[in-house]
N, C-alpha and C positions, 0 to 999 in steps of 0.2 A: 724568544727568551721567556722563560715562565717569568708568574707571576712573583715568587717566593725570590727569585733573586734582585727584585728590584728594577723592572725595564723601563721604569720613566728615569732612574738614576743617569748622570752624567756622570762619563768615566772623567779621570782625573785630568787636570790639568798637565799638558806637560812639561815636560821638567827641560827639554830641547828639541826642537825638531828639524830636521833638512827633507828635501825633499821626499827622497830615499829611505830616513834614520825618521825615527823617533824615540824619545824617551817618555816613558812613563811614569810616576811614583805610587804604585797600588797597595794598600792598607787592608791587610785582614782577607781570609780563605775567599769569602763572599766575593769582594770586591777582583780576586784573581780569576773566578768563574766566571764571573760578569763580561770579565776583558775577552775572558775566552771564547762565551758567549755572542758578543760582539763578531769577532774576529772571526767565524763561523757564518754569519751574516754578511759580512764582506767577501768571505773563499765561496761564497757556494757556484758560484760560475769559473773559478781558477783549479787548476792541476799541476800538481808539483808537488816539490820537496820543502818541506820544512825543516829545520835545524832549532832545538830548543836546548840551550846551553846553559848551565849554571850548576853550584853545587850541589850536593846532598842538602836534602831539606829545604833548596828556594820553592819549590813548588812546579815543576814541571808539570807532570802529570794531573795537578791538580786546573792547570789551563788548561792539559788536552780535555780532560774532565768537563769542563767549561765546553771549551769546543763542540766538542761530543751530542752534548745536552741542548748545545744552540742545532745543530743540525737534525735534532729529532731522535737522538738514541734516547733509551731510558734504562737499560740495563745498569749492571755494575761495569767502572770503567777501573782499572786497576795496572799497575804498571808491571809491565811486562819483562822485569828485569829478568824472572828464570826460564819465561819462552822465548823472551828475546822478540819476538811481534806479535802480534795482538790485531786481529783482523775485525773491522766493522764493517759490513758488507752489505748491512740494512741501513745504510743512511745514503743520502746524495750531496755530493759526491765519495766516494767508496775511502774509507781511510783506512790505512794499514801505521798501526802503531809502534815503533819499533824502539827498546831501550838497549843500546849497544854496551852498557855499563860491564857486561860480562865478557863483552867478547875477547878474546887473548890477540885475535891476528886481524886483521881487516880480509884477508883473504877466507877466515869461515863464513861471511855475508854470501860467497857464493854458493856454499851446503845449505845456506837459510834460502837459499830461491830469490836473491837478489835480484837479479835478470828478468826475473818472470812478473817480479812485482813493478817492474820499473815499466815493462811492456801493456798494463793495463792502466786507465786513467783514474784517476783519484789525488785523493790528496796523502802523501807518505809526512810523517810526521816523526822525527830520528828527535830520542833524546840522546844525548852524549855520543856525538856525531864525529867526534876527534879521535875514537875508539877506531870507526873505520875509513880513517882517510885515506883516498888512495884510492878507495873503491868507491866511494858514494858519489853519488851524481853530486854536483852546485846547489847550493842552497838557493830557491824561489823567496824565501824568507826565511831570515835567518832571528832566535828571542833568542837574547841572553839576557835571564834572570840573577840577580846578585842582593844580597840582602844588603837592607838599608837600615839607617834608621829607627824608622817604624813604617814597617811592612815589605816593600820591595820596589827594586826598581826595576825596569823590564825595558831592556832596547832592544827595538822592531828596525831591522836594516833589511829593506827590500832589492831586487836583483831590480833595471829599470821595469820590465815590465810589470810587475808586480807593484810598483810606486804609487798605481792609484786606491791599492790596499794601504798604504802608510798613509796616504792625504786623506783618506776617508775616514779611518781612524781617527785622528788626528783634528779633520772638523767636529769627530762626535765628542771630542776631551775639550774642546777650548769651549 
């Protein structure tokens, strides 16, 4: 985590937790990078899919951002609503970015080389994932971002193997 986001910081309290689920309540850009950051620290030995759900404007992108920055990218991270995915191929583990916002059919995931991305390991990170249902594998972790109050709330719903990413989290917020 750099210095500039704050890494002695303690993420937020949360707001619920089950084993599996967690709820988050995160205040301001900073603090969404931070979680992201975090969360980056926790995947770097897991492979799978992520699902990141929420409207326009909760900040998707601006976690994978976070993300990104926690596993050592430094480039621009930007969302890929008009390529549709967005490859980072210099970090470990390898993320493929993908925002389905455009897609018309769940069946053109297979002109994008769905199959071929699923076949190499990394971490696949789907915003607006309900675009290709049908086609995309399960979610390994599934965010859904929804504005709140002030700033956001973020539920982390882990598949079980993935749970000791939610408990880990989870010890870093309490």
């Amino acid at each position: 985590m750099s210095q500039s986001q704050g890494s002695d910081q303690a993420l937020p309290k949360p707001a619920s937790q089950r084993a599996d689920e967690l709820v988050l309540e995160v205040v301001g850009e900073t603090a969404q990078l931070m979680l992201g950051e975090r969360l980056a620290e926790l995947l770097r030995s897991y492979r799978g899919t992520l699902y990141l759900r929420g409207d326009l404007g909760t900040g998707k992108t601006t976690l994978v951002r976070g993300l990104l920055r926690g596993l050592g990218y430094q480039g621009a991270v930007r969302s890929p609503t008009y390529t549709l995915i967005e490859p980072y191929e210099a970090v470990e583990p390898r993320v493929m970015h993908l925002d389905l916002y455009r897609l018309a059919d769940p069946e053109e995931l297979d002109y994008l080389g769905l199959r071929d991305l699923l076949e190499h390991p990394g971490l696949i990170l789907i915003e607006w994932p309900e675009r290709g249902a049908g086609a995309l594998p399960l979610a390994d972790l599934e965010l859904l971002i929804e504005h709140a109050v002030e700033g956001r709330r973020i539920r982390l719903r882990a598949h079980p193997s993935w749970s000791p990413v939610v408990a880990a989290l989870a010890a870093q917020a309490l």
